[in-house]
Every structure is written in C-alpha cells, then in structure tokens.
C-alpha positions as CSV (number, residue, x, y, z in Angstrom):
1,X,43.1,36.0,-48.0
2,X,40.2,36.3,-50.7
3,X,38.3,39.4,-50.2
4,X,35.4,38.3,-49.3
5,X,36.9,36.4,-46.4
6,X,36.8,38.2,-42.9
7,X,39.0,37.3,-39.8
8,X,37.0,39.0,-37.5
9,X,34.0,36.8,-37.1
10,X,31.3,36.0,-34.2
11,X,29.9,33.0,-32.9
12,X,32.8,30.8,-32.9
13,X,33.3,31.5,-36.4
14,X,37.4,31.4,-36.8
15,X,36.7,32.4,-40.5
16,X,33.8,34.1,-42.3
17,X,31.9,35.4,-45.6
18,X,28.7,37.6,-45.7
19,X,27.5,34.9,-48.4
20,X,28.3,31.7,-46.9
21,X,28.5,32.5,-43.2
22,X,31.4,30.4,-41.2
23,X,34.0,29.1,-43.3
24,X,36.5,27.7,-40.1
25,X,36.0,27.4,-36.9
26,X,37.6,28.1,-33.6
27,X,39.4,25.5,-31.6
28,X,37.0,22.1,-30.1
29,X,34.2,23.3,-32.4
30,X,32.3,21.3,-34.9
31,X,31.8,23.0,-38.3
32,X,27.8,22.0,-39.8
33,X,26.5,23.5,-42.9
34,X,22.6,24.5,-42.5
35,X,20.5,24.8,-45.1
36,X,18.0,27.7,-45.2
37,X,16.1,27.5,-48.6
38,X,18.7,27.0,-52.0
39,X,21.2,28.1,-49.7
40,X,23.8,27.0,-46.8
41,X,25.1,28.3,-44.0
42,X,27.8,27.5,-42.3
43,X,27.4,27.6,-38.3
44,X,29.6,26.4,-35.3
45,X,28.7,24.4,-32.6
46,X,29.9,23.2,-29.3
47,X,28.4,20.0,-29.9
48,X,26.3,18.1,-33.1
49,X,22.9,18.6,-33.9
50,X,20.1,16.0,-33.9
51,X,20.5,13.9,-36.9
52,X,24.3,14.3,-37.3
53,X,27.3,13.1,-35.3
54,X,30.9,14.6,-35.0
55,X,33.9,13.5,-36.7
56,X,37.5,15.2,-35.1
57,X,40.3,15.9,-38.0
58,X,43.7,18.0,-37.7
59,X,42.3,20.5,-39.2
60,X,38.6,21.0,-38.6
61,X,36.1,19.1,-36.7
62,X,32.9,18.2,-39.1
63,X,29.2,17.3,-38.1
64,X,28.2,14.9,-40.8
65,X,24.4,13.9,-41.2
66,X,23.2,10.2,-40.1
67,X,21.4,8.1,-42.3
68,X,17.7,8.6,-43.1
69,X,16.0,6.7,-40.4
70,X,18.2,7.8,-37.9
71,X,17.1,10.1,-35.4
72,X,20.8,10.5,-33.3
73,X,23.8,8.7,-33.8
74,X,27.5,8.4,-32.9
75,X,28.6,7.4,-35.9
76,X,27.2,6.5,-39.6
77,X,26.5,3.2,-39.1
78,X,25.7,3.4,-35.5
79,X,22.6,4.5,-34.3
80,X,21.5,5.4,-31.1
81,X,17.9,6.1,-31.5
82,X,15.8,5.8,-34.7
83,X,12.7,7.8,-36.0
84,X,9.2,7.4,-36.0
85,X,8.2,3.5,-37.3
86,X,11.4,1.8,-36.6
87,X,13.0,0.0,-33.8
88,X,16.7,0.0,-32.3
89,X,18.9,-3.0,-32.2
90,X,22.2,-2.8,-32.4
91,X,23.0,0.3,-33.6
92,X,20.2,-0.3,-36.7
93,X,17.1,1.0,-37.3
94,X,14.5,-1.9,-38.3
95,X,10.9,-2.0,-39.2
96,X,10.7,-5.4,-37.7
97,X,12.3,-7.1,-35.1
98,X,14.2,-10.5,-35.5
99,X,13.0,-13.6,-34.7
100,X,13.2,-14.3,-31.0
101,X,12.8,-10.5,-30.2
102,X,10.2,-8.4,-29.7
103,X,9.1,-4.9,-30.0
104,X,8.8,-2.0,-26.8
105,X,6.7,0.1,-28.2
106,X,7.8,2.4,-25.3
107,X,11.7,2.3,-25.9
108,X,11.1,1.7,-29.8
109,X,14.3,-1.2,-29.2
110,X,13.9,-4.8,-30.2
111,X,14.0,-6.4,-26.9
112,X,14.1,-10.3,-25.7
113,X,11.2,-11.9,-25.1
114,X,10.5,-12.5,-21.2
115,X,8.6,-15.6,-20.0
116,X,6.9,-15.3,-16.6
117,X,8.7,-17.2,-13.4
118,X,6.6,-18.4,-10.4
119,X,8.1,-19.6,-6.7
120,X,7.8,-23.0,-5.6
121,X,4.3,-23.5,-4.1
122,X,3.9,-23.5,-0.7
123,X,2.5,-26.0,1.8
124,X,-1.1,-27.0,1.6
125,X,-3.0,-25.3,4.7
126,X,-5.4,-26.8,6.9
127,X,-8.2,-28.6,6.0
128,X,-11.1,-25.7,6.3
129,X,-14.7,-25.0,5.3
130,X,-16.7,-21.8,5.3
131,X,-13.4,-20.1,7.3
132,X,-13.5,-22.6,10.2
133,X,-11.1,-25.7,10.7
134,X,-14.0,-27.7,13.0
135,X,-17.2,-28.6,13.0
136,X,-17.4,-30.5,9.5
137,X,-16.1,-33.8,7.8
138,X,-15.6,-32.8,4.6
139,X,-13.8,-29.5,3.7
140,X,-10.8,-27.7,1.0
141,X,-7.2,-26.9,1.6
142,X,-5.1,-24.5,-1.4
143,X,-1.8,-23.7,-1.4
144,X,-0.1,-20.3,-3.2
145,X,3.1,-19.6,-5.0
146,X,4.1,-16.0,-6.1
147,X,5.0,-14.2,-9.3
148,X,9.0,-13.9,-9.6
149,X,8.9,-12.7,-13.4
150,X,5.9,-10.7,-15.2
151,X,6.0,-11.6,-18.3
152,X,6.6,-9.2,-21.7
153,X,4.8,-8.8,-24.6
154,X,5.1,-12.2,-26.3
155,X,5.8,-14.2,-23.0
156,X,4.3,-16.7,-21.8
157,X,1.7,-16.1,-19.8
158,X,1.6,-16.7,-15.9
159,X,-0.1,-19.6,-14.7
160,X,-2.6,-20.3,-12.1
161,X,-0.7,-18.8,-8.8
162,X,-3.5,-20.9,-6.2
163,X,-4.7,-24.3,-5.8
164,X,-7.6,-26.4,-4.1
165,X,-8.0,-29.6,-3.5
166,X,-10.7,-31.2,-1.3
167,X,-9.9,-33.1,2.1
168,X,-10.9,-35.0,4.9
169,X,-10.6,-34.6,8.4
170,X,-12.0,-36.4,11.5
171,X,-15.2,-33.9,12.9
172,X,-14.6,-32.5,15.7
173,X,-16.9,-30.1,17.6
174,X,-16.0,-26.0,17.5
175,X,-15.3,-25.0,20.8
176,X,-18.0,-21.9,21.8
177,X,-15.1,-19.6,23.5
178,X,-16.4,-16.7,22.2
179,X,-20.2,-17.5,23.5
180,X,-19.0,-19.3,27.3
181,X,-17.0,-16.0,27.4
182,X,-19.9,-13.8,26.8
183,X,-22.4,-16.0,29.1
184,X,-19.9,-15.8,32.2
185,X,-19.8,-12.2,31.9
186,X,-23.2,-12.1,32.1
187,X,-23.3,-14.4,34.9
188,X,-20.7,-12.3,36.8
189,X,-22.7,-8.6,36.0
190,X,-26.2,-10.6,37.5
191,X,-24.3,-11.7,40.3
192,X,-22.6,-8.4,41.1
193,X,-26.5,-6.9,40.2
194,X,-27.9,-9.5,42.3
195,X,-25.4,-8.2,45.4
196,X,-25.7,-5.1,44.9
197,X,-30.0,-5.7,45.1
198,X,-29.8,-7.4,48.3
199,X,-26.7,-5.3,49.9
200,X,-29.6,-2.3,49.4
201,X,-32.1,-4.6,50.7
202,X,-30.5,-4.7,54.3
203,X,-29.6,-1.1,54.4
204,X,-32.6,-0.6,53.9
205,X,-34.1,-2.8,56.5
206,X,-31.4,-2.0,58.9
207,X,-32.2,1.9,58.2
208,X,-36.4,1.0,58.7
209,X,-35.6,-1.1,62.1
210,X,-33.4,1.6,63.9
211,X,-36.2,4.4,62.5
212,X,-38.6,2.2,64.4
213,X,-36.5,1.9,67.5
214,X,-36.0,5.5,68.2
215,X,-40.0,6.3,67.1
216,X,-40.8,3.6,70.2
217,X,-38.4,5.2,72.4
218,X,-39.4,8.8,71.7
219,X,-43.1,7.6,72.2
220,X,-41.7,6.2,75.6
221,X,-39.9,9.6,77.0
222,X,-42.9,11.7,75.4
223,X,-45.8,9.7,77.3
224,X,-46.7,9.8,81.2
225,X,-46.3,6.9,83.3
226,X,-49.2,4.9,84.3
227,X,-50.0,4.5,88.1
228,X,-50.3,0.7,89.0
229,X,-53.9,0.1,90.3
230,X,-54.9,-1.3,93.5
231,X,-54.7,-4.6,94.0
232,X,-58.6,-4.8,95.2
233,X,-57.9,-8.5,97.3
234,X,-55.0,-6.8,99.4
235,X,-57.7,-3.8,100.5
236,X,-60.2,-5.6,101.6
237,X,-59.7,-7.2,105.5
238,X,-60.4,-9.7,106.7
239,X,-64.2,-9.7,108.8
240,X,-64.1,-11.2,112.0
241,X,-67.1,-13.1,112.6
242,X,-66.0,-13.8,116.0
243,X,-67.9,-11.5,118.1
C-alpha cells in the first residue's frame, strides 16, 4: 500500500488519501469524483447524483456524468428528464418536437396531439317560447351533446355543444292553475270570513234578545200589580120606575 493511501477511512470510503479523498469504496456504493475548483474529490454515495447515472462492475461501481442537456438519466443515451429549453421524447432531449407531437410546457415531454370528442346529440325538446310550451304558434326547440375529450394544445377545437332550430306547433291556450288555485283560496278564506261574520252576528242577537227577556221580566217582579177598575155599567142598578 502506497503511503499515502489509508485503510481506515469514513464515509463509505473503503480506501483513502488526504489529497484526493476516496480512492475505493465500500460494498453497493457508487464511486463519483467531485470537482471543487482545479481539483477532485473522490466521494461515495448510496445512490447517483443529479446529472449522472450508475454503472455496477466487479470491482467498483461508477457514477458517470449524463450528457449536456440532460438533467437525470438512467443511462448515457437515455434520459429521463432534460434541462431547461428542451423537451423529452424517448429518452432524448429536443428543442423541438416532431411532427405530429406537441410540446407540454408543464411536463417539458413531446406529447400527441389530442383532438376534442363530443357525445351524440340528444333529442330535440319541446317546442317552447319565452320558457312556456303553450300559448303561442311559433316557437324554438335545441338539443345538447357533451364534451367527451378536451382538447390539447394543437387540437382541434370543440365544436358548438347546442343547437336551435325554429318550430311549429298547434296554439293551444296555457292553463291558469296557478291563478284558479289562488282565486279559490280566496274564495274559500271570504267564505270562511263571511261565516264567521254572520256566526257573530246571531250570537250576538241571540245574546241582545235573552238580555231583553230577563230586563222585561225583572221589570215584571220589580213593579206592583195594578188593581182592575170597576166596571162602572155593573154598579149602577137598575131604577124602578114602577112605583
């Protein structure tokens, strides 16, 4: 062992120097030289840094660096994400998509381009105008269909997702339920008003009649009787003219 080598080393470091740091590493490590200035260190890691990916050997496992405009990767020529300006597509790193691919500016991937998908459209509805389906000749009816795929970037757009058409129906008249309702209420609330007016009416003239009565027959026990007066024909006799 050269004398500047040391077998007692720290973080993972199987071998060392004071000059060039790790020279080996322990077992399932990855061995990456860092540069710090002019100079580089050797360091050991559990796993790859970002811009390199690992390579396993025999005798050491390496962290080699991926190419410029790759941020990670799993392998030289395989890239998993790219830096700043470029976009992903299988495994490379472009500055512009291919033809029949676009761009996600969120991902930063070359994706395929999405065209927008509608339903079928449904039935027409019934012939209305202003909200009401009577009281009118002439009126609109639509029909809707929903959006099954938004489109992306470059898509086609969606269409139209309602329709109108105008229509004709025979007129009919709008049935007033809402008014004949309201008007036999009122009818029933008079009628009960009216009943209640004439049910206070009696009681009352039932209560004014029996106050009556018993004023005439308290009059009656309260005043003295009066004496008949003589019947003047039965006192006078008879003159006999006789004698």
């Amino acid at each position: 062992v050269h004398p500047n080598v040391s077998q007692g080393c720290q973080g993972g470091c199987a071998t060392c120097s004071d000059y060039n740091g790790c020279l080996s590493c322990k077992p399932r490590l990855f061995f990456v030289l860092e540069r710090i200035g002019m100079k580089q260190i050797g360091v050991c890691l559990s796993s790859c840094p970002s811009g390199y990916y690992g390579t396993r050997y025999p005798d050491i496992n390496k962290c080699a660096k991926c190419k410029a405009d790759c941020d990670t990767c799993f392998t030289r020529n395989f890239c998993t994400k790219c830096k700043s300006g470029f976009y992903l597509y299988s495994g490379k790193c472009l500055e512009k998509c291919p033809d029949g691919l676009e761009a996600n500016n969120h991902t930063m991937e070359c994706t395929s381009i999405v065209h927008c998908e509608t339903s079928e459209w449904s039935p027409w509805s019934p012939c209305m105008k202003k909200g009401r389906t009577c009281g009118f000749k002439r009126g609109n009816e639509v029909r809707v269909r929903e959006i099954v795929q938004h489109p992306s970037a470059r898509g086609n757009p969606c269409p139209a997702t309602s329709e109108s058409r105008k229509c004709i129906v025979q007129r009919k008249r709008c049935q007033k339920e809402g008014k004949g309702k309201k008007s036999r209420e009122e009818k029933r609330k008079n009628s009960n008003k009216d009943e209640s007016k004439e049910t206070r009416q009696e009681s009352k003239g039932r209560a004014a009649r029996r106050q009556n009565r018993e004023q005439r027959e308290n009059n009656n026990k309260t005043q003295p009787k009066k004496r008949k007066a003589p019947n003047k024909e039965q006192d006078l006799a008879p003159v006999d003219t006789a004698h």
